[in-house]
N, CA, C and O atoms as a GROMACS GRO file, in nm:
protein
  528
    1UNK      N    1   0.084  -0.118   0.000
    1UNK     CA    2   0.000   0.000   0.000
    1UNK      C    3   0.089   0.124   0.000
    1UNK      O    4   0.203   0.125   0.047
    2UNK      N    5   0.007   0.268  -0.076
    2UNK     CA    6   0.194   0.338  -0.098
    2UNK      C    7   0.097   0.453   0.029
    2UNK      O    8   0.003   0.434   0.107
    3UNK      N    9   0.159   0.538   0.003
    3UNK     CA   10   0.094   0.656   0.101
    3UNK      C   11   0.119   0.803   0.047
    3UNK      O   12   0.227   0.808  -0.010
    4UNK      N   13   0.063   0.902   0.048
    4UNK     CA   14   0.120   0.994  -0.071
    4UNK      C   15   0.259   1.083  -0.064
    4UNK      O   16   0.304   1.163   0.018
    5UNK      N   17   0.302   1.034  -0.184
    5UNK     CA   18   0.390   1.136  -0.221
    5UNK      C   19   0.527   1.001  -0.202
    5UNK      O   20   0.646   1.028  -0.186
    6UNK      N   21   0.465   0.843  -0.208
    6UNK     CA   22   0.514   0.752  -0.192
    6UNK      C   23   0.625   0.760  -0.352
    6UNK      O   24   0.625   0.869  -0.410
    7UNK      N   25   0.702   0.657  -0.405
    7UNK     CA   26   0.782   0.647  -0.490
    7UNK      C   27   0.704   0.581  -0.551
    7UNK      O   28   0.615   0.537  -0.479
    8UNK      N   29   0.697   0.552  -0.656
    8UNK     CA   30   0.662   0.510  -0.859
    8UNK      C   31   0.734   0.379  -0.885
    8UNK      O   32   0.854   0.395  -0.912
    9UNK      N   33   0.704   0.293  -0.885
    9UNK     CA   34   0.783   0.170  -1.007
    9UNK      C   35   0.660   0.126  -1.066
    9UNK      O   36   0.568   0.060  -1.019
   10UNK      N   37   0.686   0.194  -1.215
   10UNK     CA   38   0.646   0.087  -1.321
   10UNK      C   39   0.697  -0.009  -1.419
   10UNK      O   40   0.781  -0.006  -1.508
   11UNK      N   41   0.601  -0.110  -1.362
   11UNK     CA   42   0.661  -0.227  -1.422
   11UNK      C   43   0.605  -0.286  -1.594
   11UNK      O   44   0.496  -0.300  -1.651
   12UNK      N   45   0.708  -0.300  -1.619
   12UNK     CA   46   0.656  -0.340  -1.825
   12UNK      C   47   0.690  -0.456  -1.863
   12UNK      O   48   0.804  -0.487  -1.898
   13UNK      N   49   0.572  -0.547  -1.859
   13UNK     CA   50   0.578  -0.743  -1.830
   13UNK      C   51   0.492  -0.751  -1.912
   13UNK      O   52   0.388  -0.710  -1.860
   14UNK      N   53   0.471  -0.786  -2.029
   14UNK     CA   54   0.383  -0.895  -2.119
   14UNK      C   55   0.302  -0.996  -2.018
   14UNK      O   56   0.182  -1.016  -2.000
   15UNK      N   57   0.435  -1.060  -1.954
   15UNK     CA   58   0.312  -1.198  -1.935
   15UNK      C   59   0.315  -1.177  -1.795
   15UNK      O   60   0.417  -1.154  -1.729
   16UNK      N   61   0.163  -1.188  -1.741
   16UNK     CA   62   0.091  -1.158  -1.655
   16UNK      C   63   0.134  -1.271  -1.578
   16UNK      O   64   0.028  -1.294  -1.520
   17UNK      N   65   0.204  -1.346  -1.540
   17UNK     CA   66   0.247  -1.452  -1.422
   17UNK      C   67   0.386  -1.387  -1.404
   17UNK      O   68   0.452  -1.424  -1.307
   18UNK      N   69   0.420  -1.324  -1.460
   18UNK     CA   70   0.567  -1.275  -1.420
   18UNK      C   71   0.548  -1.156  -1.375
   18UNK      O   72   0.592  -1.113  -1.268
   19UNK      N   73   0.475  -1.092  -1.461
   19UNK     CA   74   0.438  -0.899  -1.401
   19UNK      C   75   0.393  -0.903  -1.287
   19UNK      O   76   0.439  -0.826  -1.202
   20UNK      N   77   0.257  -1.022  -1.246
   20UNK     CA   78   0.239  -1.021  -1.088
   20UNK      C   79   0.330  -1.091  -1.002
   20UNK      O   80   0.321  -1.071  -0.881
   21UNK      N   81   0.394  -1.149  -1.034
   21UNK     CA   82   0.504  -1.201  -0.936
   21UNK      C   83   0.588  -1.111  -0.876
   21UNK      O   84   0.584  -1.090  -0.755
   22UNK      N   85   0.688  -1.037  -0.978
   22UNK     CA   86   0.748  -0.886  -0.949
   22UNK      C   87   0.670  -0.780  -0.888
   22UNK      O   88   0.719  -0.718  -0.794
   23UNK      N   89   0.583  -0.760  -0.922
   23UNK     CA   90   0.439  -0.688  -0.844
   23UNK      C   91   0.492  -0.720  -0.650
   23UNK      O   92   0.551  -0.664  -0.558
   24UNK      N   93   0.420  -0.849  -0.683
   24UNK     CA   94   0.430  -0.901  -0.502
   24UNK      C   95   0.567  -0.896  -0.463
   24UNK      O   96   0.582  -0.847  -0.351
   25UNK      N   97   0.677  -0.933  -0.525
   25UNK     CA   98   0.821  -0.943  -0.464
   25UNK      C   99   0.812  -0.774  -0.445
   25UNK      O  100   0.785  -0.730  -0.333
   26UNK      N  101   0.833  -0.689  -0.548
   26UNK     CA  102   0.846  -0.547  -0.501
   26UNK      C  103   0.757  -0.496  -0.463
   26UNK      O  104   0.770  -0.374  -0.467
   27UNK      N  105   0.613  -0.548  -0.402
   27UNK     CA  106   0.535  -0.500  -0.275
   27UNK      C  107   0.626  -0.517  -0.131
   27UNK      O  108   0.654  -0.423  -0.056
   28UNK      N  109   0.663  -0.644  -0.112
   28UNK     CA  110   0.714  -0.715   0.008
   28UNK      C  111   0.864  -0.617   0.025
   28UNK      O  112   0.882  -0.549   0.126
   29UNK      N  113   0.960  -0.621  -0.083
   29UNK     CA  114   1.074  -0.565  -0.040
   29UNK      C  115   1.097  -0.434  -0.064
   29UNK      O  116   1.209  -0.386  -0.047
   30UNK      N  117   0.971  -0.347  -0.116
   30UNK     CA  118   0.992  -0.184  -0.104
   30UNK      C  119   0.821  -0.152  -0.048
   30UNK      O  120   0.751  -0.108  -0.140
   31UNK      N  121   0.764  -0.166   0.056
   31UNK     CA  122   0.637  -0.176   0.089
   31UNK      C  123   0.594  -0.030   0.113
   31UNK      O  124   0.484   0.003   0.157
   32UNK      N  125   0.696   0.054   0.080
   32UNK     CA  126   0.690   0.217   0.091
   32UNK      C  127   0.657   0.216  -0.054
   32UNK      O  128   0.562   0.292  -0.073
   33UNK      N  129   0.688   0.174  -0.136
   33UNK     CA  130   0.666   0.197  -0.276
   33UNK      C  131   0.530   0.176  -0.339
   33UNK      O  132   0.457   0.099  -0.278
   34UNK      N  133   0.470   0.244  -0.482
   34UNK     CA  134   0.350   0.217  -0.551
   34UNK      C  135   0.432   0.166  -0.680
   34UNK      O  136   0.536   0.204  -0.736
   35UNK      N  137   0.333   0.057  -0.703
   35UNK     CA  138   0.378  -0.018  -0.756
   35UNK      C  139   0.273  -0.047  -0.920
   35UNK      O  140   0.205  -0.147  -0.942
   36UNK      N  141   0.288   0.058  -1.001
   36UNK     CA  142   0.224   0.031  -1.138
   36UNK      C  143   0.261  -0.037  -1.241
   36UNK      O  144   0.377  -0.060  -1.276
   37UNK      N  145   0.141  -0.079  -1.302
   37UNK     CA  146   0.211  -0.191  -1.443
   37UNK      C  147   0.137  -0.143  -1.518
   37UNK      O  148   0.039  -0.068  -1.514
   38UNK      N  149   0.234  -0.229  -1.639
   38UNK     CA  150   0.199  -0.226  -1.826
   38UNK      C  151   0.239  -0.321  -1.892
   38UNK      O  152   0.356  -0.353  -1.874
   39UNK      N  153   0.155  -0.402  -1.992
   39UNK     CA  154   0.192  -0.484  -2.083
   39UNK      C  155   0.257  -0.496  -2.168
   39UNK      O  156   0.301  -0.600  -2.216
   40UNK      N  157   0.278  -0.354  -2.211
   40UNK     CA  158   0.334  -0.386  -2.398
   40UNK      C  159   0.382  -0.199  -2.383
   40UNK      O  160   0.343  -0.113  -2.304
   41UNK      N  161   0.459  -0.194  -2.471
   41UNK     CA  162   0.540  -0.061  -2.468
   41UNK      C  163   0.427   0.074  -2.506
   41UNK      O  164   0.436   0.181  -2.446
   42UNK      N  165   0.345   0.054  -2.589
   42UNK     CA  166   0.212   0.180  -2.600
   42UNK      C  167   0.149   0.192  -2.450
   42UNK      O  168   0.116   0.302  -2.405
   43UNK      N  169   0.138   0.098  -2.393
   43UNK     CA  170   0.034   0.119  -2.260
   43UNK      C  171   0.173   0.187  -2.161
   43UNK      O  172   0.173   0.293  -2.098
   44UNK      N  173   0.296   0.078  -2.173
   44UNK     CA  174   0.384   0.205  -2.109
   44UNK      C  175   0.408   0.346  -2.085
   44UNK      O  176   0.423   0.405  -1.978
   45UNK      N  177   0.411   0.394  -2.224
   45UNK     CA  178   0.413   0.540  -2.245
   45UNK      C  179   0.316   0.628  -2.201
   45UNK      O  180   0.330   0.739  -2.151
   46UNK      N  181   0.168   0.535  -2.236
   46UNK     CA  182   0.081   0.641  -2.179
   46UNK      C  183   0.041   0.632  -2.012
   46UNK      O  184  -0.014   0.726  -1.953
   47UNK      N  185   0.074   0.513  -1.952
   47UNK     CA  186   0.106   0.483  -1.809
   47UNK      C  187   0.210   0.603  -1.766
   47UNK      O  188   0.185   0.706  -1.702
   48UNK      N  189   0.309   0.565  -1.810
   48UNK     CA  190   0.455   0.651  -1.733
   48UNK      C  191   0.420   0.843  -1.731
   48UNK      O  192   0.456   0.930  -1.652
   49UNK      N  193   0.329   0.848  -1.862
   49UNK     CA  194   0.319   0.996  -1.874
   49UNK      C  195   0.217   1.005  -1.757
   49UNK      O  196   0.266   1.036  -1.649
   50UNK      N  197   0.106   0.987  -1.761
   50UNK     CA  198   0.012   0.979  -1.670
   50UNK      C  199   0.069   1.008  -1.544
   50UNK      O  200   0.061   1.110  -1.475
   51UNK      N  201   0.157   0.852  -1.516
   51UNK     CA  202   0.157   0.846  -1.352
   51UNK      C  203   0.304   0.911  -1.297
   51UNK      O  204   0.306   0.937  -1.177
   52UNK      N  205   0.397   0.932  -1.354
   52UNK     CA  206   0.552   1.007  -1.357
   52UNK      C  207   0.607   0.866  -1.296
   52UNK      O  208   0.538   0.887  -1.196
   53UNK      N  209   0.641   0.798  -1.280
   53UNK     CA  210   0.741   0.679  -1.177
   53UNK      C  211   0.841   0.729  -1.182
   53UNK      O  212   0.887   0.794  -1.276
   54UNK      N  213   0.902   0.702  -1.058
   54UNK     CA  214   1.070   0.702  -1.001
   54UNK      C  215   1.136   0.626  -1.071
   54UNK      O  216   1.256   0.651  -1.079
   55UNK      N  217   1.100   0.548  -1.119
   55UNK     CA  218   1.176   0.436  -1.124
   55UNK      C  219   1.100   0.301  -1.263
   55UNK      O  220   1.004   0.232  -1.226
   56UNK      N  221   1.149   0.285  -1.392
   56UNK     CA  222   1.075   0.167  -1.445
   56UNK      C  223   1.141   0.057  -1.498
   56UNK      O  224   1.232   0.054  -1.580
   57UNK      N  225   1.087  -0.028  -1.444
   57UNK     CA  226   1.154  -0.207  -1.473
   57UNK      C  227   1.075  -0.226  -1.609
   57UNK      O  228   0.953  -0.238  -1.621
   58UNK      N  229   1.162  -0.227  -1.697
   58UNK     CA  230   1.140  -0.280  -1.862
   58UNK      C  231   1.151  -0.412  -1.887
   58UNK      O  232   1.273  -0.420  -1.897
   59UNK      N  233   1.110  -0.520  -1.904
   59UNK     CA  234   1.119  -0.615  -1.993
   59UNK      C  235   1.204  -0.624  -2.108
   59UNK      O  236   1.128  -0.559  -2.180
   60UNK      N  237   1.306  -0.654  -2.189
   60UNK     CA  238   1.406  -0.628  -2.309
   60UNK      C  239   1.303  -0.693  -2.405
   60UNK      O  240   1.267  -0.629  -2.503
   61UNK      N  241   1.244  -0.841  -2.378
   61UNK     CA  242   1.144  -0.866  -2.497
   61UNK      C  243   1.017  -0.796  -2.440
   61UNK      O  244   1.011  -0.764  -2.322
   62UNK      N  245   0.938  -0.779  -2.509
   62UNK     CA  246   0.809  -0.731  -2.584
   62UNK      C  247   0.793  -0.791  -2.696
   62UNK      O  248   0.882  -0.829  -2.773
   63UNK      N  249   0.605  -0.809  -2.716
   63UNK     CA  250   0.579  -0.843  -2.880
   63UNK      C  251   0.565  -0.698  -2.904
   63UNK      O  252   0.573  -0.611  -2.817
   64UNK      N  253   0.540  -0.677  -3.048
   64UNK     CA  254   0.550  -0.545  -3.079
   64UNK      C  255   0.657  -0.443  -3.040
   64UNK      O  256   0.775  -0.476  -3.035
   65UNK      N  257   0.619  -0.325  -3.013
   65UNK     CA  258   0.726  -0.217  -2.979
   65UNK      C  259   0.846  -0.327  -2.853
   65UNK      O  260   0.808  -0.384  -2.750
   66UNK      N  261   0.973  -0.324  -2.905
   66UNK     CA  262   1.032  -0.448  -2.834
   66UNK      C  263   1.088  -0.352  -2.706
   66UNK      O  264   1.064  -0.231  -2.712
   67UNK      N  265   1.158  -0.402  -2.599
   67UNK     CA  266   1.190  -0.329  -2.497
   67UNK      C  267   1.248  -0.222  -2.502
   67UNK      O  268   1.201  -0.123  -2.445
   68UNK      N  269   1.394  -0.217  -2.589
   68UNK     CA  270   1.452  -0.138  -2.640
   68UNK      C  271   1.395   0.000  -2.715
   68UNK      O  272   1.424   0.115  -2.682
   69UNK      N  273   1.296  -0.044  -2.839
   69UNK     CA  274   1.205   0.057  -2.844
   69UNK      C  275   1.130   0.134  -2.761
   69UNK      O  276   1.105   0.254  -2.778
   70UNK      N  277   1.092   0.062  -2.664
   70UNK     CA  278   0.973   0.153  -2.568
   70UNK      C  279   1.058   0.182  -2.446
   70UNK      O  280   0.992   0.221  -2.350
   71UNK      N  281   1.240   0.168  -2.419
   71UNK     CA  282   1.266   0.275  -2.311
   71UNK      C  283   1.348   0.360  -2.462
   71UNK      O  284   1.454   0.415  -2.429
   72UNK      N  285   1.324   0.370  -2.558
   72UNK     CA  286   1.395   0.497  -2.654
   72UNK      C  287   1.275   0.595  -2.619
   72UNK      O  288   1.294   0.711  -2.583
   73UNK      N  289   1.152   0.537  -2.632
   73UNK     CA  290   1.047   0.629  -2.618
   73UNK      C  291   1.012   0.679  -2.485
   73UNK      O  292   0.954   0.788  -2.482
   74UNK      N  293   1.035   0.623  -2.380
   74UNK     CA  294   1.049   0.655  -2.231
   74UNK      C  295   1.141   0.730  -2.208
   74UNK      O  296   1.125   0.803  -2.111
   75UNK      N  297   1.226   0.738  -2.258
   75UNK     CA  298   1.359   0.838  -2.239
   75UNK      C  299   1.305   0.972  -2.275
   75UNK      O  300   1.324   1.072  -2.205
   76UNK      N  301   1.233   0.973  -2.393
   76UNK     CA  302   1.170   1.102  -2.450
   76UNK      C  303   1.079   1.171  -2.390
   76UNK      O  304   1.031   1.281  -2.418
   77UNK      N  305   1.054   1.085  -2.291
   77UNK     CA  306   0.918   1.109  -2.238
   77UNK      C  307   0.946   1.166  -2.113
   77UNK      O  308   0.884   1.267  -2.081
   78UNK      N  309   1.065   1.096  -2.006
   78UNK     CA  310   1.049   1.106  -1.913
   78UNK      C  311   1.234   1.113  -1.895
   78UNK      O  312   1.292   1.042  -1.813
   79UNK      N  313   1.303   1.205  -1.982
   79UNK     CA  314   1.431   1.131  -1.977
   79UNK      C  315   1.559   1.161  -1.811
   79UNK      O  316   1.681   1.147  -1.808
   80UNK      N  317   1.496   1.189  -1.738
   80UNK     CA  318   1.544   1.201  -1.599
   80UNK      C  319   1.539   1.052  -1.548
   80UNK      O  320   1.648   1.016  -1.506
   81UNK      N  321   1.410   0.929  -1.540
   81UNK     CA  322   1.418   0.844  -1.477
   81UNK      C  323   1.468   0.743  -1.554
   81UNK      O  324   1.465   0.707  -1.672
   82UNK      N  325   1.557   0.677  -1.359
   82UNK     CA  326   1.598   0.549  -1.409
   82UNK      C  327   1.484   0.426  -1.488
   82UNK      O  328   1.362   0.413  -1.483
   83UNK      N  329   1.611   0.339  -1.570
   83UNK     CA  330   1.522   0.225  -1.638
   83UNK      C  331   1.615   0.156  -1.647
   83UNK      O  332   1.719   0.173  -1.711
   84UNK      N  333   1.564   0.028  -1.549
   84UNK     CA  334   1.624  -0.081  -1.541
   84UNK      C  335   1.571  -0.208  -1.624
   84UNK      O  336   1.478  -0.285  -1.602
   85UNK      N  337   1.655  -0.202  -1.716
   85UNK     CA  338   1.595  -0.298  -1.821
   85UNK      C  339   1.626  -0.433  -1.743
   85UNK      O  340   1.706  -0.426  -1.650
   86UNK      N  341   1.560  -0.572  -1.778
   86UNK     CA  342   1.531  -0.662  -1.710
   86UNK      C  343   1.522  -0.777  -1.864
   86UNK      O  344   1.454  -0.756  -1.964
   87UNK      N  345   1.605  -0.885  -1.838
   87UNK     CA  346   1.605  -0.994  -1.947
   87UNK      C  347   1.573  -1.156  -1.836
   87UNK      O  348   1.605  -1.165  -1.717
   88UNK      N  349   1.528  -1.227  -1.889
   88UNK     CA  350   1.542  -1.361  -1.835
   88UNK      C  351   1.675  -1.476  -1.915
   88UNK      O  352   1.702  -1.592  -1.885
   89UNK      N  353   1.732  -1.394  -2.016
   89UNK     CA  354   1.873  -1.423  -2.079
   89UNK      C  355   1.934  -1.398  -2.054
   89UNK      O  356   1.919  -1.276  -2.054
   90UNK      N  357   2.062  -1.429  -2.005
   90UNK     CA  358   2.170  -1.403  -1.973
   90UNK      C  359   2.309  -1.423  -2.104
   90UNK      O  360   2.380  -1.523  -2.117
   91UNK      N  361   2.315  -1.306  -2.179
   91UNK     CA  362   2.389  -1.379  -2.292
   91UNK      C  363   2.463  -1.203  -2.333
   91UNK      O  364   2.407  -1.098  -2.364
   92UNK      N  365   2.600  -1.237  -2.314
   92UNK     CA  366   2.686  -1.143  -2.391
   92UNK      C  367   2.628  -1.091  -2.494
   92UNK      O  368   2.601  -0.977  -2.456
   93UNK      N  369   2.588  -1.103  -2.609
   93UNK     CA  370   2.525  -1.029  -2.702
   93UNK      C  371   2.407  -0.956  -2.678
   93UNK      O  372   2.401  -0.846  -2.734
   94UNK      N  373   2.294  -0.995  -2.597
   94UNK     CA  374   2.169  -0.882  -2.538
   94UNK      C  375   2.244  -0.777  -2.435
   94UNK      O  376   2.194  -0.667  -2.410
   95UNK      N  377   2.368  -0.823  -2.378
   95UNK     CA  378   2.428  -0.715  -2.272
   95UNK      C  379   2.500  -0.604  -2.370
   95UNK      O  380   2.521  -0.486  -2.345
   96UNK      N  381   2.526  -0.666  -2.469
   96UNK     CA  382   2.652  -0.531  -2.532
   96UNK      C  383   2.537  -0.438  -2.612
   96UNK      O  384   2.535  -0.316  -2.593
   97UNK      N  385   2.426  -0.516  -2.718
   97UNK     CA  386   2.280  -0.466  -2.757
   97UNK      C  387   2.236  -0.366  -2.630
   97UNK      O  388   2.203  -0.254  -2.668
   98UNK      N  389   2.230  -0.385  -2.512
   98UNK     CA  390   2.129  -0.295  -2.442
   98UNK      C  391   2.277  -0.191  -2.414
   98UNK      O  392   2.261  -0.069  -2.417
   99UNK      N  393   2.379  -0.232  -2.396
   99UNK     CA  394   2.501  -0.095  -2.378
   99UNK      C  395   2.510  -0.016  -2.494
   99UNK      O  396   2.521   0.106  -2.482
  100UNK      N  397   2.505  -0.063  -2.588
  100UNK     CA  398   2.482  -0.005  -2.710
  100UNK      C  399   2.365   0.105  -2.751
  100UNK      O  400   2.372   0.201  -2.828
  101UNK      N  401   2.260   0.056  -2.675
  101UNK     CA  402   2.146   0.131  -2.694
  101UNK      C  403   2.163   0.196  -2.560
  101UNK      O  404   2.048   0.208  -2.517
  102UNK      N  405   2.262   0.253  -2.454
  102UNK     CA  406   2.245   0.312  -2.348
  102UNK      C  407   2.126   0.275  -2.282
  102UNK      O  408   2.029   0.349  -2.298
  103UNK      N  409   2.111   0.166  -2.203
  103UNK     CA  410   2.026   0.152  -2.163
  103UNK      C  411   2.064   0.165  -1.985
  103UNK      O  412   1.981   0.153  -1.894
  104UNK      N  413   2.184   0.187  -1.972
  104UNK     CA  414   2.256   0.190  -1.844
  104UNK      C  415   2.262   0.099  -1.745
  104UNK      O  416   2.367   0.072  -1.687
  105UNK      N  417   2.118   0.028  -1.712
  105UNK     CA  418   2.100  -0.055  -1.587
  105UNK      C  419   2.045  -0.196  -1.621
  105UNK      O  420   1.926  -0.224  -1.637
  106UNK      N  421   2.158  -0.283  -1.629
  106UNK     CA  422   2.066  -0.388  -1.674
  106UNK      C  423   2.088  -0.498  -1.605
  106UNK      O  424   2.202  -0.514  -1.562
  107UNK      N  425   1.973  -0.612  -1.575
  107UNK     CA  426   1.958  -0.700  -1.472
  107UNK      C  427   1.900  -0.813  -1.501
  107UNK      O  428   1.784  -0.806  -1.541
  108UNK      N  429   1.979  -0.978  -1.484
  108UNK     CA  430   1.889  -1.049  -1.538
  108UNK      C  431   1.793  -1.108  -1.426
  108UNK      O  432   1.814  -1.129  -1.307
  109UNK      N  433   1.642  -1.134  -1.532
  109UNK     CA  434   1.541  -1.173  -1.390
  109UNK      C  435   1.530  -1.232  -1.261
  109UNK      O  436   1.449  -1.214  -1.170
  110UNK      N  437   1.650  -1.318  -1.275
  110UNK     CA  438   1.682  -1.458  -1.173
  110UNK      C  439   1.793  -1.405  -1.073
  110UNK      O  440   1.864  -1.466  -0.994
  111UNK      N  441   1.784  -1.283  -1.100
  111UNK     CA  442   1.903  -1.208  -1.003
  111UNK      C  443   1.848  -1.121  -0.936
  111UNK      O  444   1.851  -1.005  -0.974
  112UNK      N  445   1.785  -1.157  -0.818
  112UNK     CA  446   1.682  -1.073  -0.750
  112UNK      C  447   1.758  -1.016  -0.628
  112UNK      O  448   1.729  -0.904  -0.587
  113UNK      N  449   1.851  -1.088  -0.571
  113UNK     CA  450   1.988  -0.996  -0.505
  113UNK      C  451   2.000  -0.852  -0.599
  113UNK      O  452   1.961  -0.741  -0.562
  114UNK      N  453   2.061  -0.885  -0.726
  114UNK     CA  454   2.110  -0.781  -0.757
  114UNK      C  455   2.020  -0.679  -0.751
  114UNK      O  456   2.029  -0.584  -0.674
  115UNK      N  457   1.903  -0.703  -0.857
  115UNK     CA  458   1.775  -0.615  -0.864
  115UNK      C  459   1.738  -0.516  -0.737
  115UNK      O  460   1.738  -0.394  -0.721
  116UNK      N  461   1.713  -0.605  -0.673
  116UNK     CA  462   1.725  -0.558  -0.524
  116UNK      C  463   1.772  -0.440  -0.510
  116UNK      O  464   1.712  -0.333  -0.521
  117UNK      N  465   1.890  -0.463  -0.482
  117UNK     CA  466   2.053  -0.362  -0.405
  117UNK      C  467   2.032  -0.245  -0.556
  117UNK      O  468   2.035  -0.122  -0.549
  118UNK      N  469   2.017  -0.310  -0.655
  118UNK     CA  470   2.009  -0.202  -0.748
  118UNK      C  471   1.881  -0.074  -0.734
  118UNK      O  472   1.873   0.046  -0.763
  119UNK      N  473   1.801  -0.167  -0.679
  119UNK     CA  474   1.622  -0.078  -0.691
  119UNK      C  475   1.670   0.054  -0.522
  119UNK      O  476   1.663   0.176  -0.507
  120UNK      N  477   1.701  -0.029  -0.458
  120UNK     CA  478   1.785   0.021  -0.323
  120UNK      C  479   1.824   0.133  -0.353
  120UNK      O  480   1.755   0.234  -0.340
  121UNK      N  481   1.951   0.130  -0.400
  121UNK     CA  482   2.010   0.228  -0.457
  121UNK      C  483   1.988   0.360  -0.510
  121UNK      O  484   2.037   0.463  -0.464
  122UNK      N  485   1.890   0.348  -0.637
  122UNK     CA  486   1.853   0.451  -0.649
  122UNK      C  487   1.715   0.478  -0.608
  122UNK      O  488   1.644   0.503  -0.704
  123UNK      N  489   1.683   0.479  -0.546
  123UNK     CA  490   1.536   0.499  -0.458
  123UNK      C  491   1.639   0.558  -0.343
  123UNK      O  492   1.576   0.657  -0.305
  124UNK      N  493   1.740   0.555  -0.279
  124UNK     CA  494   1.868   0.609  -0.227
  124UNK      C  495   1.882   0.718  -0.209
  124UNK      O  496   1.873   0.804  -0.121
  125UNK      N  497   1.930   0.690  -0.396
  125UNK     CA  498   1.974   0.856  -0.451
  125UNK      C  499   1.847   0.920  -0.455
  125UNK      O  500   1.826   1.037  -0.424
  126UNK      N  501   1.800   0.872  -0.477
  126UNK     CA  502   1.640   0.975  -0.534
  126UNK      C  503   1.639   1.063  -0.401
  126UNK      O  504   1.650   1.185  -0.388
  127UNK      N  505   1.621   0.953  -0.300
  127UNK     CA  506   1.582   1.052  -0.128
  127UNK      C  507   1.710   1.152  -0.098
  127UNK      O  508   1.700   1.259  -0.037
  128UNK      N  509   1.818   1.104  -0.144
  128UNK     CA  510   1.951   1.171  -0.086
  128UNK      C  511   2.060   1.224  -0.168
  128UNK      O  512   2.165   1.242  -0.107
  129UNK      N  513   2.059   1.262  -0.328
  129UNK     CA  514   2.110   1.299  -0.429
  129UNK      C  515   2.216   1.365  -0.362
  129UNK      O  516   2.320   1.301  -0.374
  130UNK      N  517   2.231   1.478  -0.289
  130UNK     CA  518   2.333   1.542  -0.240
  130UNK      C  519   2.421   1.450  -0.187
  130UNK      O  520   2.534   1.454  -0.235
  131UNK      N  521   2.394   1.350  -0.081
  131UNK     CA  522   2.498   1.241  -0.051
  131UNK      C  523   2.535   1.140  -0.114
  131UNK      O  524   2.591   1.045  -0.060
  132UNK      N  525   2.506   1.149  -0.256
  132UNK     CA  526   2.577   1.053  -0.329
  132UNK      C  527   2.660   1.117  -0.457
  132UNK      O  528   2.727   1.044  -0.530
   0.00000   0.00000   0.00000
């Protein structure tokens, strides 16, 4: 439950057993946080404009507009917030593809340590920019 003036993660998951899973994990381990979703990169854009998030966990696949496309268009939109792109692949070639496309933060799904300490972090900076 957030409370106002709580922090933003939207989340951008196609498939609805994974988007609610991440949902509940980042209810439980940021329970200060609001926690919005989107399916597919169009509902993103008009989600993220709408609601502003701190913070959005991308999916790299998407059908249609593919991940990559819809944080080029999130950047445009909103180009201050972090976007932590998110793969369930782990493969040298999607890592150098998303460095390539500046995508800055990237995390694979099964690494929920990292995700974590990463989401931590800047939710961090966000509260404390001067001390970091």
């Amino acid at each position: 439950m957030s409370t106002p003036g709580s922090k933003r993660i939207l989340i951008v998951e196609e498939h609805d057993f994974l988007r609610q899973a991440l949902r509940r994990w980042l209810e439980t381990m940021f329970p200060e946080c609001q926690v919005i979703e989107a399916t597919n990169g169009q509902q993103a854009m008009v989600t993220a404009e709408a609601s502003l998030p701190d913070i959005i966990l991308l999916d790299i696949y998407l059908s249609g507009m593919s991940g990559l496309e819809t944080r080029a268009c999130l950047k445009a939109i909103l180009p201050t917030t972090p976007i932590v792109v998110l793969t369930g692949y782990e493969t040298e070639a999607q890592y150098v593809q998303a460095l390539n496309n500046e995508t800055g933060i990237y995390v694979s799904k099964d690494r929920t340590t990292e995700l974590r300490s990463t989401l931590a972090g800047l939710l961090s900076y966000q509260n404390n920019p001067v001390a970091h």
